[in-house]
BADOKOL-31522 format. One record per residue (C-alpha): residue number from 1; residue in one letter; x negated, y, z negated. Coordinates in pm, whole numbers, plus 50000, padded with zeros to 5 digits. Layout:
N
<pt i="NUM" aa="A" c1="X" c2="Y" c3="Z"/>
...
REM end
This chain:
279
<pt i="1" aa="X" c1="50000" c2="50000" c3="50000"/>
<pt i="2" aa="X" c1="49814" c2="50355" c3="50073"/>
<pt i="3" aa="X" c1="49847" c2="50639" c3="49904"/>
<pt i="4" aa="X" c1="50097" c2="50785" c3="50124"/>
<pt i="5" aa="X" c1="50335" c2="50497" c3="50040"/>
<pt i="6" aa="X" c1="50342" c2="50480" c3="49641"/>
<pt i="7" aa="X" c1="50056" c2="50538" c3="49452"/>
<pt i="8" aa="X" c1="50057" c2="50888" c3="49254"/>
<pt i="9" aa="X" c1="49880" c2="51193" c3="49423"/>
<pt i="10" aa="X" c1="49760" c2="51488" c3="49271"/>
<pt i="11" aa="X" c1="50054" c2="51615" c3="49437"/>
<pt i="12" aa="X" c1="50287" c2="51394" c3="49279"/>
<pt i="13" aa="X" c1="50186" c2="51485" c3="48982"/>
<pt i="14" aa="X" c1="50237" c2="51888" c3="48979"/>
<pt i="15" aa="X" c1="50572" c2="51939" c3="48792"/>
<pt i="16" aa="X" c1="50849" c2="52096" c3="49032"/>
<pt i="17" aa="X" c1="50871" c2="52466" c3="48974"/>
<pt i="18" aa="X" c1="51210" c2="52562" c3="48866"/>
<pt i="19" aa="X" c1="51396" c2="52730" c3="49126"/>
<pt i="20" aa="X" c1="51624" c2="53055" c3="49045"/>
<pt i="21" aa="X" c1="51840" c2="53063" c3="49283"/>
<pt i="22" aa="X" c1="51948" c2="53461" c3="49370"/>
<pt i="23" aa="X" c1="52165" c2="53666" c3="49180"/>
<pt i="24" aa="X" c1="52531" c2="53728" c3="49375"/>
<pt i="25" aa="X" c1="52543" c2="54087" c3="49499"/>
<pt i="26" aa="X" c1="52814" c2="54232" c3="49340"/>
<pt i="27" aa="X" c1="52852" c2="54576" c3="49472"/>
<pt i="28" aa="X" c1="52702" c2="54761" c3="49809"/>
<pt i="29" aa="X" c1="52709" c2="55099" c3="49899"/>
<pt i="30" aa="X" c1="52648" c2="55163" c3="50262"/>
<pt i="31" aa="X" c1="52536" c2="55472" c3="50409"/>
<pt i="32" aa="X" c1="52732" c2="55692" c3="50151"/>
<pt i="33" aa="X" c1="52739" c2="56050" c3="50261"/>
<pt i="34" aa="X" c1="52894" c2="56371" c3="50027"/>
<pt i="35" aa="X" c1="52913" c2="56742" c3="50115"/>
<pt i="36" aa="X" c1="52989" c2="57000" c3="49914"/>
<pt i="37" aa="X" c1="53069" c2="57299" c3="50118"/>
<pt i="38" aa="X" c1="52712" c2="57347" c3="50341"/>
<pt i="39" aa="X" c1="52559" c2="57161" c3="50073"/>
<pt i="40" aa="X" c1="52471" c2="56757" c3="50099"/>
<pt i="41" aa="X" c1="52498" c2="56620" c3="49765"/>
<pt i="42" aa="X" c1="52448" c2="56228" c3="49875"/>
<pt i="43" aa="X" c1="52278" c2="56151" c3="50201"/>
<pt i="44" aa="X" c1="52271" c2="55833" c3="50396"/>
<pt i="45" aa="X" c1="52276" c2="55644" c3="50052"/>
<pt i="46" aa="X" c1="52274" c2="55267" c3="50060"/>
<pt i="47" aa="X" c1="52223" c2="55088" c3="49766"/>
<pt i="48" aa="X" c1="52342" c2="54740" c3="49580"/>
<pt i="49" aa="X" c1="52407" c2="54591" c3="49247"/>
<pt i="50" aa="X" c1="52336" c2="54232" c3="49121"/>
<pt i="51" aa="X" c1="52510" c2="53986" c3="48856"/>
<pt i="52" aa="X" c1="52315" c2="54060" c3="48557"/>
<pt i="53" aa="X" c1="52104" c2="54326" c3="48671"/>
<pt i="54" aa="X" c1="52043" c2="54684" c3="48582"/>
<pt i="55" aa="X" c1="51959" c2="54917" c3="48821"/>
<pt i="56" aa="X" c1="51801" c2="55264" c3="48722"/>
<pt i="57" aa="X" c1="51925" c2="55554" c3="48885"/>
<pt i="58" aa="X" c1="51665" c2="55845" c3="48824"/>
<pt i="59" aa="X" c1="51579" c2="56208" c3="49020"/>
<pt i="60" aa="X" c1="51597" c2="56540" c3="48909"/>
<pt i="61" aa="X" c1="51897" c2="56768" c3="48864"/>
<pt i="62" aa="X" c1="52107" c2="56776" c3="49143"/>
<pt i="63" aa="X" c1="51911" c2="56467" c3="49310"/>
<pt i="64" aa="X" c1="52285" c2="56311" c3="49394"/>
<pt i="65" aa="X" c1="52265" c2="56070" c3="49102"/>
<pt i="66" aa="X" c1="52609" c2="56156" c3="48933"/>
<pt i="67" aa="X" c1="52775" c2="56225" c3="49268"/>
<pt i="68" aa="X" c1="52687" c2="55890" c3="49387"/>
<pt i="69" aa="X" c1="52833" c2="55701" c3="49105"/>
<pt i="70" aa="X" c1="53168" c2="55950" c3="49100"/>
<pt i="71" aa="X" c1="53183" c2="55782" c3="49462"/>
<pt i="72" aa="X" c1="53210" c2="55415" c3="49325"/>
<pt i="73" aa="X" c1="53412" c2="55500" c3="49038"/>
<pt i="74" aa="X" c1="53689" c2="55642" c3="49236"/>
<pt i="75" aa="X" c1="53618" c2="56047" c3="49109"/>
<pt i="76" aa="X" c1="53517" c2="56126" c3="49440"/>
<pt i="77" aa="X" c1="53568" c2="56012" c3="49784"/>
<pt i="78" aa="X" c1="53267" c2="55979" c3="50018"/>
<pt i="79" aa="X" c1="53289" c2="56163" c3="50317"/>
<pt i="80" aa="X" c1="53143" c2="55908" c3="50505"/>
<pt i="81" aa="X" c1="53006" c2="55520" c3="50469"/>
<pt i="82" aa="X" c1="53169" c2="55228" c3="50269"/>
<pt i="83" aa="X" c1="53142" c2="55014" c3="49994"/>
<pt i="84" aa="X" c1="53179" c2="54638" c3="49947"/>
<pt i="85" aa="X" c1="53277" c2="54436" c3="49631"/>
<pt i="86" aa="X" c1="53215" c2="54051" c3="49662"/>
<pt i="87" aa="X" c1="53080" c2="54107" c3="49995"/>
<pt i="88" aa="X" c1="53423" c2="54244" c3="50134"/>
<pt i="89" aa="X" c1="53506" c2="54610" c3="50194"/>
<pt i="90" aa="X" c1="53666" c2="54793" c3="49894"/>
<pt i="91" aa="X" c1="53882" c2="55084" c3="49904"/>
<pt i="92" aa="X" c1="53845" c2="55335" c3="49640"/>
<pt i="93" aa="X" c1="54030" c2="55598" c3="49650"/>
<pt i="94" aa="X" c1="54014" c2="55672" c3="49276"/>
<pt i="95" aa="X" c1="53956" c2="55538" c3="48944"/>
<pt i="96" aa="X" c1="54236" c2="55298" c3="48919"/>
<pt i="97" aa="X" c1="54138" c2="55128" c3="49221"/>
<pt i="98" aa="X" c1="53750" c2="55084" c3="49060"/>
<pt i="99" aa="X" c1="53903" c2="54945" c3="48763"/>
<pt i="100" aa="X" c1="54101" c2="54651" c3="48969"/>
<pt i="101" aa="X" c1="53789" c2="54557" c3="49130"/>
<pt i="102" aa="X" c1="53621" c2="54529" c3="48818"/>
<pt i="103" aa="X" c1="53412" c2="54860" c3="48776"/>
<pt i="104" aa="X" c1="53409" c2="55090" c3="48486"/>
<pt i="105" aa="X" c1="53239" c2="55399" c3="48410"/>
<pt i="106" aa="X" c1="53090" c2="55476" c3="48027"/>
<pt i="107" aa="X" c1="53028" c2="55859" c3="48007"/>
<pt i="108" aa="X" c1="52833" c2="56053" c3="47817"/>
<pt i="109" aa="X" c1="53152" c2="56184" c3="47634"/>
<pt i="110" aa="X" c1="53260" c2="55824" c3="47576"/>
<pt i="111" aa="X" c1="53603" c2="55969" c3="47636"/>
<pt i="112" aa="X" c1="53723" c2="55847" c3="47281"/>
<pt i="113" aa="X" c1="54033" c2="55953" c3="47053"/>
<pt i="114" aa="X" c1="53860" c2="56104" c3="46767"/>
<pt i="115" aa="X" c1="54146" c2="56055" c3="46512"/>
<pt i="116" aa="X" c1="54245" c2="55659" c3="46624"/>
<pt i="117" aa="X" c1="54014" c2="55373" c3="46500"/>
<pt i="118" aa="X" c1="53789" c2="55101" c3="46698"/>
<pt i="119" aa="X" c1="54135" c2="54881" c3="46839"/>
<pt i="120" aa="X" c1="54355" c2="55212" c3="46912"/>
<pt i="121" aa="X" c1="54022" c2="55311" c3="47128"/>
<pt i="122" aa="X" c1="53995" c2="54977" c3="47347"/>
<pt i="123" aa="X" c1="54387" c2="54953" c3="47381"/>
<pt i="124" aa="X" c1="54460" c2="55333" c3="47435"/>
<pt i="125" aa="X" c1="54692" c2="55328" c3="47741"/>
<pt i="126" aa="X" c1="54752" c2="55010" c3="47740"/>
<pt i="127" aa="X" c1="54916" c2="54920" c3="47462"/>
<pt i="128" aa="X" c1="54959" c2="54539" c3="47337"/>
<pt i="129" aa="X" c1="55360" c2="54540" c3="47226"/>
<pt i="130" aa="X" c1="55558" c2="54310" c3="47005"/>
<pt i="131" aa="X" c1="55861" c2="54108" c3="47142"/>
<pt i="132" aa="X" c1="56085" c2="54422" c3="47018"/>
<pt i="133" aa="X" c1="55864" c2="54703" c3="47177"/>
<pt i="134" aa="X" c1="55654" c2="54762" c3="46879"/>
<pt i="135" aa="X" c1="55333" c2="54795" c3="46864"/>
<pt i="136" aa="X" c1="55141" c2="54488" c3="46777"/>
<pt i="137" aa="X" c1="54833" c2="54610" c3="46539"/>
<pt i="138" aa="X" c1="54720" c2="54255" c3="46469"/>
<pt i="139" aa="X" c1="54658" c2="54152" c3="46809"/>
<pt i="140" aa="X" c1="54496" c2="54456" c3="46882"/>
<pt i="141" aa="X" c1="54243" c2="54444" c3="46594"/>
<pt i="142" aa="X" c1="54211" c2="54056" c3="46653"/>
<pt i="143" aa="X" c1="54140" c2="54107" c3="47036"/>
<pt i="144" aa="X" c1="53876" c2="54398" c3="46959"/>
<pt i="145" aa="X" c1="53711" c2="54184" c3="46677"/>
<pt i="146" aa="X" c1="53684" c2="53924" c3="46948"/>
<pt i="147" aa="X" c1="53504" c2="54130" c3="47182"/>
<pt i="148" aa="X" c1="53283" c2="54346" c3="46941"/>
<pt i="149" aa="X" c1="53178" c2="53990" c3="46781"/>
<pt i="150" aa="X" c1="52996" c2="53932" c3="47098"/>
<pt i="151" aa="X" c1="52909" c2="54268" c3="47169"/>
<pt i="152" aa="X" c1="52766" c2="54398" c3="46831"/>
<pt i="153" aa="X" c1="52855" c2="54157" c3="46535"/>
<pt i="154" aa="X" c1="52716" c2="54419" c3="46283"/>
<pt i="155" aa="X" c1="53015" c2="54644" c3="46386"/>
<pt i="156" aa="X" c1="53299" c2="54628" c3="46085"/>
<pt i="157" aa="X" c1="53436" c2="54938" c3="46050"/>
<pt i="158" aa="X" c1="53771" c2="54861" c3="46303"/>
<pt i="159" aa="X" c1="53981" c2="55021" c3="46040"/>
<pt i="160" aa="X" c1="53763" c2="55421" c3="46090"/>
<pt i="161" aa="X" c1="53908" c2="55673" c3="46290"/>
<pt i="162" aa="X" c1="53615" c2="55670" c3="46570"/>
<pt i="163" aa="X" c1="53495" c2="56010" c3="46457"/>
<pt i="164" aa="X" c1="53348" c2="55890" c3="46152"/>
<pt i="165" aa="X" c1="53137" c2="55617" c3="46374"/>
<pt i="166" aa="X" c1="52769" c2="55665" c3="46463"/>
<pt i="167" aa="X" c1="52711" c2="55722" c3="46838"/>
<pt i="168" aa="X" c1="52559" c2="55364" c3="46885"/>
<pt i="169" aa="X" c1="52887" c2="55224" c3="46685"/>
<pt i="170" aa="X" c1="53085" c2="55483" c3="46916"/>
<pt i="171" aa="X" c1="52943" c2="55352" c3="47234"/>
<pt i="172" aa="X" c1="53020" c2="55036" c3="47118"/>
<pt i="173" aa="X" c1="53355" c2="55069" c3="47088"/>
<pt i="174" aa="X" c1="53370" c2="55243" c3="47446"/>
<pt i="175" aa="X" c1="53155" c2="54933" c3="47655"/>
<pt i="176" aa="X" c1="53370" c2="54687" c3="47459"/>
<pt i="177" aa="X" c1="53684" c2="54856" c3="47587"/>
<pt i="178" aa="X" c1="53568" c2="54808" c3="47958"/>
<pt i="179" aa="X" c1="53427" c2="54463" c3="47900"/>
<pt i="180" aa="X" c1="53759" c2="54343" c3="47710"/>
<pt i="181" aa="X" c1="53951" c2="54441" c3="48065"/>
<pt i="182" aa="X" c1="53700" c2="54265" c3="48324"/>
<pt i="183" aa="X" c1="53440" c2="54485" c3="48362"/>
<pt i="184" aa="X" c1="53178" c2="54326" c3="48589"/>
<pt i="185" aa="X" c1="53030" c2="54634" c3="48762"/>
<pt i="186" aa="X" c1="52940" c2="54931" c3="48485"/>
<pt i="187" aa="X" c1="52820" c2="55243" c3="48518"/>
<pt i="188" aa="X" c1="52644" c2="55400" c3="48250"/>
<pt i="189" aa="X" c1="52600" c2="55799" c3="48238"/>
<pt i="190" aa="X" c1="52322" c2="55882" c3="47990"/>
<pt i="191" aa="X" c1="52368" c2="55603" c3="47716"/>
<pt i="192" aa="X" c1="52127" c2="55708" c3="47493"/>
<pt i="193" aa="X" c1="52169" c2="56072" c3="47490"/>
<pt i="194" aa="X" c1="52155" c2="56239" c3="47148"/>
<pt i="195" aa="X" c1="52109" c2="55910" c3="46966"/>
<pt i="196" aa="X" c1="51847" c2="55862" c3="46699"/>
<pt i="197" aa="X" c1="51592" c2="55572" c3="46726"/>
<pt i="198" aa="X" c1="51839" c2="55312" c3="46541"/>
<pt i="199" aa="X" c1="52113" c2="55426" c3="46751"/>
<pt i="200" aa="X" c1="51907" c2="55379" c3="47041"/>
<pt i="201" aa="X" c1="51803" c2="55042" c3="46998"/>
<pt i="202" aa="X" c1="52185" c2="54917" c3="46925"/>
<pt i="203" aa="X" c1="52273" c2="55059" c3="47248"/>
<pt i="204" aa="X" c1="51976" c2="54894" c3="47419"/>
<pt i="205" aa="X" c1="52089" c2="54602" c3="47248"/>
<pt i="206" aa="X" c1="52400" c2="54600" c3="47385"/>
<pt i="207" aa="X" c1="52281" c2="54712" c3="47754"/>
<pt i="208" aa="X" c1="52064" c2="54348" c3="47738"/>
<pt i="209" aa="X" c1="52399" c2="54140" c3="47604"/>
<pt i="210" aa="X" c1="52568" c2="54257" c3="47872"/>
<pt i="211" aa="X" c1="52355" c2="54129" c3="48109"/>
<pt i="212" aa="X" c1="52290" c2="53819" c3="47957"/>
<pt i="213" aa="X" c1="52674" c2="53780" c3="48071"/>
<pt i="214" aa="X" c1="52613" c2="53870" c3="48414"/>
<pt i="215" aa="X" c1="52757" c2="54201" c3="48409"/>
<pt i="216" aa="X" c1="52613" c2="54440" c3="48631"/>
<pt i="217" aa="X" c1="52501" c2="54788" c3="48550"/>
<pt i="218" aa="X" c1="52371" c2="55111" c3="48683"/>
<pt i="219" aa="X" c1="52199" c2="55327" c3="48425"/>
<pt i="220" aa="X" c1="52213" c2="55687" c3="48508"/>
<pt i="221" aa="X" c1="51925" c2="55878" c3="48273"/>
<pt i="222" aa="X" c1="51686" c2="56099" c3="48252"/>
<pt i="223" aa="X" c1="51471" c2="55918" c3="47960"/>
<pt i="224" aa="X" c1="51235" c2="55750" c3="48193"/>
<pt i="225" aa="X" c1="51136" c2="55479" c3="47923"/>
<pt i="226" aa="X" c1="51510" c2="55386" c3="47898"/>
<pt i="227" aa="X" c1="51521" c2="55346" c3="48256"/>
<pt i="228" aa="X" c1="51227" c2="55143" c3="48272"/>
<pt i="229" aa="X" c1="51261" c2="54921" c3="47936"/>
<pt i="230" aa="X" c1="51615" c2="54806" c3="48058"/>
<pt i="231" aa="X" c1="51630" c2="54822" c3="48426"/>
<pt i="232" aa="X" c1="51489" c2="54552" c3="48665"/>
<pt i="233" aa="X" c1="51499" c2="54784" c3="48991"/>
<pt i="234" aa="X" c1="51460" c2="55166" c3="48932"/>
<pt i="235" aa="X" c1="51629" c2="55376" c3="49230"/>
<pt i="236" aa="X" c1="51486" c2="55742" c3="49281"/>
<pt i="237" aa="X" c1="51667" c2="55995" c3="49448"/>
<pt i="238" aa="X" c1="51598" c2="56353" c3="49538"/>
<pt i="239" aa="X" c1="51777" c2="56569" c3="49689"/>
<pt i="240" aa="X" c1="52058" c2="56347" c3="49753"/>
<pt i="241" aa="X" c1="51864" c2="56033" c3="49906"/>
<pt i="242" aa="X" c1="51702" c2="55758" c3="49783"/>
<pt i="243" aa="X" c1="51340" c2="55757" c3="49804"/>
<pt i="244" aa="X" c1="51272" c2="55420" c3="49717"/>
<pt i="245" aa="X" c1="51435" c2="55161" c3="49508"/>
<pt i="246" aa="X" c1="51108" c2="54966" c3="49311"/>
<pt i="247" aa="X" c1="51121" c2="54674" c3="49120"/>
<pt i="248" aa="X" c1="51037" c2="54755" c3="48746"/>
<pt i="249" aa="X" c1="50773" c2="54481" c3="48696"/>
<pt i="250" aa="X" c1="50571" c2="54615" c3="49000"/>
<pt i="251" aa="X" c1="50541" c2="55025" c3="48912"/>
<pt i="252" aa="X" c1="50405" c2="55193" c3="48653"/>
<pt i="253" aa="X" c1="50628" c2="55467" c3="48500"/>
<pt i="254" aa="X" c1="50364" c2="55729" c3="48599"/>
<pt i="255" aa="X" c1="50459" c2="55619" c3="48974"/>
<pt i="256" aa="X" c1="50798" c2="55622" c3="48883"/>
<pt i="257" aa="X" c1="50772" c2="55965" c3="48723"/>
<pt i="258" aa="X" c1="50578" c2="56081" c3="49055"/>
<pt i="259" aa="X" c1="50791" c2="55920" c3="49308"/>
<pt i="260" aa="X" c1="51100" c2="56163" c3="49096"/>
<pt i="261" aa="X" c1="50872" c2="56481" c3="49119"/>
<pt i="262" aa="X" c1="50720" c2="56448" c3="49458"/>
<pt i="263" aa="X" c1="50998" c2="56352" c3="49634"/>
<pt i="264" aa="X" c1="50797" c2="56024" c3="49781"/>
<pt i="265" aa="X" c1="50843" c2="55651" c3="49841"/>
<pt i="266" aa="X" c1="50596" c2="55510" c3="49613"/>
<pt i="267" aa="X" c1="50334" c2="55406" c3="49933"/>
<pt i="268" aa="X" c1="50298" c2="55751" c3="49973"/>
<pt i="269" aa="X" c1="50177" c2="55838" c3="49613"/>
<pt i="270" aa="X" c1="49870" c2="55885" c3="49593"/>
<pt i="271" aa="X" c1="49681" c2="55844" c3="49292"/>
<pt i="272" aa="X" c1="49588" c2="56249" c3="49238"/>
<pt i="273" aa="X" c1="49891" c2="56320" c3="49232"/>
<pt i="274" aa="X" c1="49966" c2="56089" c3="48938"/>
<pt i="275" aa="X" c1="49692" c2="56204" c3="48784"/>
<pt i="276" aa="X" c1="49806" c2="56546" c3="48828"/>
<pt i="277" aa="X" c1="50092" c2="56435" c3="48570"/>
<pt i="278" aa="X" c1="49860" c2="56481" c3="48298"/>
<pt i="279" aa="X" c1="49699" c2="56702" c3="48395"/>
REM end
């Protein structure tokens, strides 16, 4: 019997590298174009989202970054291009239609009741009613412990009118209202802003659960080590177009930080100008 018939190789004997097969695309923007008046907002944009992945959306003020998202959440129509959810076209014409295909927008303002607690929050609008039209508290509060248990299981304050909440307890309560009504595309504006260190972390915390569960997220901020701690492709855009779209594990956030600044796809950094940074 020879070798090439049954006796071990060297090649035999190299263990199979697991294979990962690649992430469903959950969301594409195609060629996404926004006006203002004379003024191009969003140009030519095209741009897609993964199961499970976070991509970074980061550029100066009035890069297009906000605009861009307002267009897949349904706050603004493009004026031109199109978008596809599950590799078919979507239309959305405004936020209700983003919510039935599965997309949600967190804001900076959370967009909370101040004066109802944690269950009031995730239910506001739509209401979970007894058999006699009342409202049913206890299903409410069990539903939202259900979700914040996977979420954040530190949170236990569902009884706390919101405005007595920390902003990393407050943002929890606002990502486990869109996850509780089949969220799989979110879109987060500024997570982080204003939070202390603690607060920061949680939310970060959160941001990497949600992955873990396939969700799919773009992260609007302008902390660049936000961006690049959570994200696994960071998108730059300047005045209104994407300069490049990098994967986090093969930049540095000094070429990140250029490619935002200079306006550049990252092959056409050069390294004086990064150094320039710190200078």
């Amino acid at each position: 019997m020879s070798a090439m018939e049954g006796s071990p190789t060297a090649m035999d004997a190299t263990p199979a590298q697991p294979f990962a097969p690649p992430r469903p695309t959950l969301v594409e923007m195609r060629d996404i174009n926004v006006a203002f008046g004379g003024v191009h907002a969003v140009r030519e944009v095209t741009i897609d989202l993964r199961a499970g992945e976070v991509v970074g959306l980061v550029g100066g003020n009035g890069a297009g970054k906000s605009t861009l998202m307002r267009v897949l959440s349904g706050a603004h129509p493009a004026d031109s291009g199109g978008i596809m959810v599950d590799g078919k076209p979507a239309t959305i014409s405004n936020p209700r239609d983003a919510k039935t295909y599965g997309i949600e927008t967190i804001y900076q303002t959370l967009a909370l009741a101040d004066n109802i607690d944690a269950p009031g929050n995730m239910f506001l609008g739509r209401e979970l009613t007894d058999r006699t039209g009342t409202l049913d508290d206890a299903a409410m509060e069990s539903a939202t412990r259900k979700v914040m248990g996977r979420l954040n299981p530190n949170f236990k304050n569902f009884k706390t009118a919101v405005m007595s909440l920390s902003g990393g307890q407050r943002q929890s309560v606002a990502i486990a209202r869109a996850v509780h009504f089949n969220a799989r595309i979110l879109i987060m504006d500024e997570p982080t802003a204003a939070l202390g260190p603690a607060e920061t972390e949680q939310v970060r915390a959160l941001i990497r659960q949600l992955k873990s569960e396939g969700i799919g997220i773009f992260l609007i901020s302008h902390d660049i080590h936000d961006v690049y701690d959570l994200s696994d492709r960071i998108a730059v855009m300047y005045h209104g177009r994407i300069v490049g779209i990098v994967n986090k594990d093969e930049v540095t956030t000094d070429e990140v930080l250029a490619m935002i600044i200079m306006g550049k796809p990252l092959e056409k950094v050069t390294s004086e100008e990064i150094a320039q940074l710190h200078g």
